[in-house]
N, C-alpha and C positions, 0 to 999 in steps of 0.2 A: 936319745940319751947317750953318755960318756958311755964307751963298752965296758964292761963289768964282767966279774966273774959269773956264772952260775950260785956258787955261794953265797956273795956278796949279795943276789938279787932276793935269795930266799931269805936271808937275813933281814931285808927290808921290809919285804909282803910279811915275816914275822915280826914285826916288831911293832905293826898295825892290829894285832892282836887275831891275827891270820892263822891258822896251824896250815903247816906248808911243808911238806917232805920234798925232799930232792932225790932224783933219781936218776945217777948217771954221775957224773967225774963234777965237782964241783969247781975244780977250775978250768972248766971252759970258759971261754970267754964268750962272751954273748953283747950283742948289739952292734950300729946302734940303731938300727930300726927294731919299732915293735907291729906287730900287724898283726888284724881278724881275720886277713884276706890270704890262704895259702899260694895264691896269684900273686901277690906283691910280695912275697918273702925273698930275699936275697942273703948272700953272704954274711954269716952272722948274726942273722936278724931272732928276734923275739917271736914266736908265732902264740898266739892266744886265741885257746881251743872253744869257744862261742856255740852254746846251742842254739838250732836256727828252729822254726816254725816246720822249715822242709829238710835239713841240712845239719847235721852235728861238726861244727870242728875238728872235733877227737878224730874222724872218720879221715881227715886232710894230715893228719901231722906226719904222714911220710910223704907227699906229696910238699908240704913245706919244707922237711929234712931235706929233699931230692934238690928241693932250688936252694939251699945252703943253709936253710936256719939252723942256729946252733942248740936252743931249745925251747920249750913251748909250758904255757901256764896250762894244766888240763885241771879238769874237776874229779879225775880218776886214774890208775896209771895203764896204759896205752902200751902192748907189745911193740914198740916202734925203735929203731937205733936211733934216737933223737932224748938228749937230757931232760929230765920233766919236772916241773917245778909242781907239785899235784897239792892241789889248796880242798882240804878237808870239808867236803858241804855241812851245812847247818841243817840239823832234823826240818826246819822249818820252812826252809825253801833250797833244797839239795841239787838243783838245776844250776844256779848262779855261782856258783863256789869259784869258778874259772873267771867270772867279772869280778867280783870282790879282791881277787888276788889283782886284779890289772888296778883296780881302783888305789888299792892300799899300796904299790908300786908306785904307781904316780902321785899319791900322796906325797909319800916318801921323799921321793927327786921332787919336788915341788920345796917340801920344808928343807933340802938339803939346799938348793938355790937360791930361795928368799936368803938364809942365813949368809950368802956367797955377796947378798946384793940385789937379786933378780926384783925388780918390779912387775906386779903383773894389776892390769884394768881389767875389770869387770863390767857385758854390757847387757843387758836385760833391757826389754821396751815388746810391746804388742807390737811394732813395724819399724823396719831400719834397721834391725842389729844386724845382720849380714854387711849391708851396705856402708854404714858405722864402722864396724871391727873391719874393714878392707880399706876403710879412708885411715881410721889412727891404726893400722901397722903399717903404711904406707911412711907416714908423719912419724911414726917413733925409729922406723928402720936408720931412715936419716940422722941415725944416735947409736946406734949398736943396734947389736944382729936382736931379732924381733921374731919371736913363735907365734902364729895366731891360728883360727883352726881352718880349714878348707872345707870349702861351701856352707854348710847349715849345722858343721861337728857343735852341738850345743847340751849336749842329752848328756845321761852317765854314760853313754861310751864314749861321745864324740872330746869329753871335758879330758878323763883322764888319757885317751888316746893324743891329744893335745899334746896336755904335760908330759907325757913321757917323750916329744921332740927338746924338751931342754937338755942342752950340754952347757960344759962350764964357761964357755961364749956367751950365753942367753944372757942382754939384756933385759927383754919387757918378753912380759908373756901377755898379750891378746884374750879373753877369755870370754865366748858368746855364752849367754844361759836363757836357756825356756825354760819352759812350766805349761806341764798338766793339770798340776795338782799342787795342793797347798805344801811346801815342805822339799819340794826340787828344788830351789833355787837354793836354798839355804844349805842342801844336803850338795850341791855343787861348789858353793862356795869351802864347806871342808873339807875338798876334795882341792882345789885351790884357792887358800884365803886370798882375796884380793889386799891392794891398797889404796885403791880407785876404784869406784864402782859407780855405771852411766846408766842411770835410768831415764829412755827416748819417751815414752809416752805411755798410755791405757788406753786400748781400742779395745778392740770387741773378739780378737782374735780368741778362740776357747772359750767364748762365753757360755757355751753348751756345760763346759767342765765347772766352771768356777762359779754359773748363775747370775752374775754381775758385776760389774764395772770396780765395784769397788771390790769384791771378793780380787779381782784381778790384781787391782791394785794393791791389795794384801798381801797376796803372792811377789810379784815385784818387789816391792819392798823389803824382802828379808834379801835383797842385794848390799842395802846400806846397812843393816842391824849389824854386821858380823866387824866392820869397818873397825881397824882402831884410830884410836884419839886422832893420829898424827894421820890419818888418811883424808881421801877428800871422797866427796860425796858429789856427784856428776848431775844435777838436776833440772830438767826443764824449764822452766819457770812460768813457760803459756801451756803450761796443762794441770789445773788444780791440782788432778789428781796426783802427779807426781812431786810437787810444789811441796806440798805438805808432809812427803815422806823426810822433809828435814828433821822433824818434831821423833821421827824412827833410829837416828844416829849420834854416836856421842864422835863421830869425824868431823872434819871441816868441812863445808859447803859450800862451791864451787855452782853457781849456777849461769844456764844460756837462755838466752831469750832472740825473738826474733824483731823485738816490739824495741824501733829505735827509743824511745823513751820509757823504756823499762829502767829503773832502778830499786830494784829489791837488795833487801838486805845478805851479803853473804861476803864468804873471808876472797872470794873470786866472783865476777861478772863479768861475759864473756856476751858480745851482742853482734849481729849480722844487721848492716844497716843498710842502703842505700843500692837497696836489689835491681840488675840488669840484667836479663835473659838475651842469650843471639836466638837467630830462628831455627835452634835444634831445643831451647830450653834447657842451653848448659847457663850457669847464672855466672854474673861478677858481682861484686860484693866485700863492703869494706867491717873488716874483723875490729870491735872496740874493745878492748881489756881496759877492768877499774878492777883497785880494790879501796882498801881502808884507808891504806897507809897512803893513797893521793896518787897511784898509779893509773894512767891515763893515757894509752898505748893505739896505735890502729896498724892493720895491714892492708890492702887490698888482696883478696881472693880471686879468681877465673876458674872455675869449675870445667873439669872436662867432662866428668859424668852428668846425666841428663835428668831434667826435673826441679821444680822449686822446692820436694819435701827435700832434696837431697841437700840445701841450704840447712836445714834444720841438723842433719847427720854429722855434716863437715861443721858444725859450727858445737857439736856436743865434741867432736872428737878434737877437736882445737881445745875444747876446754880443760876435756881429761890430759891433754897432752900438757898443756900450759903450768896443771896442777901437778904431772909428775917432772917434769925437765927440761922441753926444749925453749929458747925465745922465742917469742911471735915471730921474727921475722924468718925465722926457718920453718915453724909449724907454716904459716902464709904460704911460702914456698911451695913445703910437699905437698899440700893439697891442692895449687896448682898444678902438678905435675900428679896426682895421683889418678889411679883408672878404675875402672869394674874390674875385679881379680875371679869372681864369682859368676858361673853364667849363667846366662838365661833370666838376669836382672838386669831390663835396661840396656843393654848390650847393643851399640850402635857399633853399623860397619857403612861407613861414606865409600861408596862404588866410584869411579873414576865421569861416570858420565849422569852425578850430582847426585844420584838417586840415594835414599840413607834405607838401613834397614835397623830397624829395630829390636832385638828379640826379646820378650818378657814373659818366656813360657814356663818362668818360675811357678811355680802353684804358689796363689798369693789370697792372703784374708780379706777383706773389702775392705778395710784403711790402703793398703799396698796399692791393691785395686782398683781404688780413686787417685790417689797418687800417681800411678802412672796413664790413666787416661787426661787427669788432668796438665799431663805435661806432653802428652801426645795434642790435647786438645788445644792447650798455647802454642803448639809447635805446625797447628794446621788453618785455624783458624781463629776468629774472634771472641769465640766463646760460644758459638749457637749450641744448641743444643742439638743430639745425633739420634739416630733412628731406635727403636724401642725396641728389646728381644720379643719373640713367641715367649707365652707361658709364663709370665715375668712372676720371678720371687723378688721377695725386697732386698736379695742381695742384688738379684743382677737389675733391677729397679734402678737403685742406686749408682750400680756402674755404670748403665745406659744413660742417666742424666748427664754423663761425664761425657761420650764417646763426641766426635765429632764431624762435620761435613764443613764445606763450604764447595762454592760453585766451580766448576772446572777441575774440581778436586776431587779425585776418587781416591778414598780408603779400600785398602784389602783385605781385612781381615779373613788369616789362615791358622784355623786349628796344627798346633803344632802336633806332629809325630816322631815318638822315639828314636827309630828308625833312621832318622834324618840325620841325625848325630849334634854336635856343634856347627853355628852357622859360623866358628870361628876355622871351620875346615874350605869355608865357603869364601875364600877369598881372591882363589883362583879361578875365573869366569867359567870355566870348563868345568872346574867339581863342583859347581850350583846347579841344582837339580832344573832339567827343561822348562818347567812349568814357570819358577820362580824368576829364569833369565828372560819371560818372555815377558813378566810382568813390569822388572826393570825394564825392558827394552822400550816395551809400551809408553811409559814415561807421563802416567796420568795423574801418578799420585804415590803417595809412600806406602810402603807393605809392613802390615803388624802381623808379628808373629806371638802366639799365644795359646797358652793351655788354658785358658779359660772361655769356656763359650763368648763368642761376641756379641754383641749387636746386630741384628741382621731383621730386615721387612719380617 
């Protein structure tokens, strides 16, 4: 955020209907970082005092004063020499009072920057949004400066921690959203109204929480209800389930398809046709824009990220992009030159003596799951089928249908460890752990890295 007064800031979180005393000099100047983390607090910064399970924030705010913040959101006021913005708890749940003030904050700077201009996309789907929101702020950056959130920021903390990175620069704001539970996504959206909103698909992810595919899709859905008129609505078009959330919004509808002779109805049509894979399973692929008015447009794509689901991600975020501002031929562009931002999804590092590493030790739902064996399993062989876990449940059932062999080719499947850090530290032969240099050196077969049980006799 723009740095602000102390004043200026209580006046915002009050005017969300917050009771918010300040305590301390109200024209300090405060920002413009804001942080949970009294680790990353620096000069000026925002600290927001967060109860933890093991851990109270309130416990940090001199530890965040010592590294320079200028004041901190608390739920109570704190003997500390540090300014305090202290957000009054509700009888009802008196623990939150310190998230509510960050929430109503970022509300705030959210409506003050729409009014400025700001555009922001919204993307919700059971798989891909990560990978999506890292492809279109790559493609919108290429237009003005661009916020999106880092790694999985998707929740009530990670949405309004987000928006409070707008300053009066901020072009597009980026906006991932999950769901628990019926009533998230919608409660995110007020938190930043979008005016694009990308729903990738309905899997099974939380199906534990929701009961069913279509309960999911319920959820989801309150991504496009909130939409106004002039907005666009971002939707699949090869997944019933999302297809139909047109019938959910009074915006315009903007759909992608993967199916070259798809023509559905909508004010945008955005199609991936004439799919090529190299042997890492990065795809090329030519982008078709229609709409009404007899627009009838192509690009070709070359994908550096890896996988055919990631065709489906670049070809939503080309849509959402096309719908907010850039030409095809620039959207075409950035997403040829776009990468993995986010680790441990897919994250290929080619070693000098051919060998590729992979790492995809994201904790992933069994849509992701299949997804990436089945671009490991294009990228090794012909499609055989690969050896079967011990003890099989019908998730890992299902993964294992995917894994792959072929002859003279050995897979290594290695349980990832914490420990080990980014294998993006690993690019120095020397800071690659012995075990790992020797399997490179070996030269039998490519090394999967993974936090999820493998495959294995």
């Amino acid at each position: 955020m723009k740095v602000r007064t102390a004043g200026q800031l209580a006046e915002m979180i009050a005017a969300d209907g917050i009771t918010c005393r300040l305590v301390g000099d109200s024209e300090t100047l405060v920002g413009p970082d804001v942080v949970i983390d009294s680790r990353q607090a620096g000069p000026g910064a925002l600290f927001v005092a967060l109860p933890g399970e093991h851990v109270d924030g309130h416990d940090y705010l001199a530890a965040a004063a010592s590294a320079g913040a200028s004041a901190a959101i608390t739920s109570h006021q704190v003997d500390q020499p540090i300014v305090q913005l202290v957000c009054e708890p509700e009888p009802d749940d008196p623990i939150k009072a310190a998230q509510r003030g960050l929430t109503a904050l970022a509300r705030g700077l959210h409506a003050e920057a729409t009014r400025a201009g700001l555009r922001t996309v919204a993307i919700t789907g059971s798989a891909g949004k990560t990978s999506t929101k890292d492809l279109l702020a790559q493609v919108l950056a290429a237009h003005g400066p661009t916020i999106s959130p880092v790694g999985s920021f998707n929740n009530e903390l990670g949405t309004p921690l987000t928006a409070c990175q707008i300053d009066d620069q901020t072009a597009f704001l980026v906006a991932e959203m999950g769901a628990r539970a019926a009533g998230d996504i919608a409660y995110l959206c007020s938190i930043v109204p979008p005016s694009a909103a990308i729903v990738l698909n309905v899997g099974t992810a939380h199906l534990g929480e929701f009961g069913s595919q279509q309960g999911i899709a319920q959820a989801k859905g309150e991504i496009v209800e909130g939409l106004p008129a002039d907005g666009w609505a971002v939707l699949n078009a090869d997944d019933p389930l999302v297809d139909e959330m047109a019938a959910r919004t009074q915006a315009r509808i903007a759909r992608f398809s993967l199916q070259s002779d798809a023509k559905p109805l909508a004010d945008l049509l955005v199609r991936a046709t004439d799919l090529v894979a190299d042997d890492l399973d990065r795809y090329r692929f030519t982008l078709r824009v229609c709409d009404p008015a007899g627009r009838d447009e192509t690009a070709t794509v070359h994908l550096r990220v890896i996988g055919g689901h990631q065709v489906s991600n670049a070809t939503a975020a080309a849509t959402a992009a096309l719908a907010v501002r850039p030409p095809l031929a620039s959207v075409a562009s950035a997403l040829s030159a776009a990468t993995s931002r986010s680790k441990w999804r897919m994250e290929l590092h080619e070693l000098a003596n051919g060998a590729a590493i992979i790492n995809d030790a994201y904790n992933a739902n069994p849509e992701a799951m299949a997804a990436a064996l089945g671009a490991w399993r294009r990228s090794v062989s012909d499609g055989a089928a690969g050896n079967r876990p011990r003890e099989p449940s019908p998730c890992w059932a299902t993964c294992s249908n995917s894994a792959p062999t072929r002859p003279g080719c050995t897979t290594t499947w290695v349980p990832w460890q914490p420990s080990w850090g980014s294998t993006r530290s690993w690019r120095s032969a020397t800071s690659r752990p012995r075990w790992f240099r020797g399997l490179c050196a070996a030269g039998r077969g490519p090394v999967w890295l993974t936090r999820n049980r493998p495959p294995v006799h």
